[in-house]
C-alpha positions as CSV (number, residue, x, y, z in Angstrom):
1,X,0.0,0.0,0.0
2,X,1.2,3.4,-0.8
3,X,2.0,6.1,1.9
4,X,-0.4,8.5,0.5
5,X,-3.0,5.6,0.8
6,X,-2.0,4.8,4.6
7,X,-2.2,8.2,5.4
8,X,-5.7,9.0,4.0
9,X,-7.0,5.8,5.2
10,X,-6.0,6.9,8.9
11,X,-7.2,10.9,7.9
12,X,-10.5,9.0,6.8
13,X,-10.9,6.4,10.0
14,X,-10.0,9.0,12.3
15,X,-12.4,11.7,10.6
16,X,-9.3,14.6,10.0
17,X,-9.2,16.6,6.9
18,X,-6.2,16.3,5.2
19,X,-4.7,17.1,1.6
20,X,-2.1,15.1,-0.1
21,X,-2.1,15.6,-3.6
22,X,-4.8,14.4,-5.6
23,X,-6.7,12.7,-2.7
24,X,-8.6,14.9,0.3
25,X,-10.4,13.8,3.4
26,X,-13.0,15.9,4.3
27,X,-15.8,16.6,6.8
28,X,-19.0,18.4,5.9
29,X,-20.9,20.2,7.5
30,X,-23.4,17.7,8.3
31,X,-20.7,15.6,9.8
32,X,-20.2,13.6,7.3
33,X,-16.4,11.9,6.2
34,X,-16.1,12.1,2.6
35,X,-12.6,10.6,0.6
36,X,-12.6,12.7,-2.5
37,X,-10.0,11.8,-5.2
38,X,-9.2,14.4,-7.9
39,X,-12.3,15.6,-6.4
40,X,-14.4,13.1,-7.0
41,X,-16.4,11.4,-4.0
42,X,-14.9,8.1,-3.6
43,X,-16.0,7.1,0.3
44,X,-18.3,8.6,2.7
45,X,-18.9,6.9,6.4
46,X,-22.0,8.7,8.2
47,X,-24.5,7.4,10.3
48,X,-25.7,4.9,7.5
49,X,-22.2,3.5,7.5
50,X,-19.5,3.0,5.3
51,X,-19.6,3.2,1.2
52,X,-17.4,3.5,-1.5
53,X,-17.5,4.1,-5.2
54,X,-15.1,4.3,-8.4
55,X,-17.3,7.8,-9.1
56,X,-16.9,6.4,-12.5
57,X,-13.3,6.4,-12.5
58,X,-12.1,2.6,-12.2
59,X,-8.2,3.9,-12.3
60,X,-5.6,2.0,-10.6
61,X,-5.3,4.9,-8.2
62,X,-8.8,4.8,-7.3
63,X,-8.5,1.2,-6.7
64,X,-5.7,1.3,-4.6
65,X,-7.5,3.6,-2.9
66,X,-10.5,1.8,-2.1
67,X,-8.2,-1.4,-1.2
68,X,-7.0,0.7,1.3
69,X,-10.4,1.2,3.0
70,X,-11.6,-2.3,2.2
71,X,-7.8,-3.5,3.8
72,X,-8.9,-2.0,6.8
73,X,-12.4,-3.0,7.3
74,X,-10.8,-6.8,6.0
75,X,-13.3,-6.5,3.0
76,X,-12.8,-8.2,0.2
77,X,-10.2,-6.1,-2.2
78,X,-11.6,-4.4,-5.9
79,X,-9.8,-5.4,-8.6
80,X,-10.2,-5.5,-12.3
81,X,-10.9,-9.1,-14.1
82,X,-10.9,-8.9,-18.2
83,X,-11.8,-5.6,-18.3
84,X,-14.4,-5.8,-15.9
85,X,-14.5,-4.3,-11.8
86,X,-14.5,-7.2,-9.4
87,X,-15.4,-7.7,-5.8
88,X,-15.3,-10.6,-3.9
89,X,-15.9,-12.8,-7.2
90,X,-19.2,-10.5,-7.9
91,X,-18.6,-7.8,-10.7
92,X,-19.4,-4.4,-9.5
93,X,-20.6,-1.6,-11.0
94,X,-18.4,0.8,-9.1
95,X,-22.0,2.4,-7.9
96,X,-22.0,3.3,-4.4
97,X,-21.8,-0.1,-2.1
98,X,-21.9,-0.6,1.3
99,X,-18.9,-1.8,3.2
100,X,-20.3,-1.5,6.8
């Protein structure tokens, strides 16, 4: 796992804004924890729980990412199988999913 991963998997977990480079933990106002990457929403935890998404962007960085979070949880890891996005031995979509 990358540094940059670690660290905004802690940021995330421990609900601390942080910047580092193209990914961003941040906290709205509503108290929600959101893991934005290049912007884009990529993990939220509020009171419904835990979920991720590829936001349409099924990048190895958004999958290491996610692998990160899912590492953490122990959750099954995302990964890409013939061109496809694969969880657990389910294709996903990379629409939001629960994780907790």
């Amino acid at each position: 796992m990358r540094k940059i991963t670690k660290q905004a998997v802690q940021a995330f977990i421990n609900a601390q804004p942080i910047k580092l480079d193209n990914t961003e933990v941040e906290i709205d106002r509503d108290g929600r924890v959101w893991m934005l990457l290049y912007g884009n929403p990529i993990a939220v935890c509020d009171r419904e729980g835990v979920r991720i998404s590829t936001s349409g962007w099924e990048t190895r960085t958004t999958k290491e990412r996610l692998n990160g979070l899912l590492d953490h949880f122990g959750k099954p890891r995302v990964h890409a199988q013939k061109g496809k996005l694969m969880q657990d031995g389910q294709p996903w979509t990379g629409m939001w999913k629960a994780i907790l």
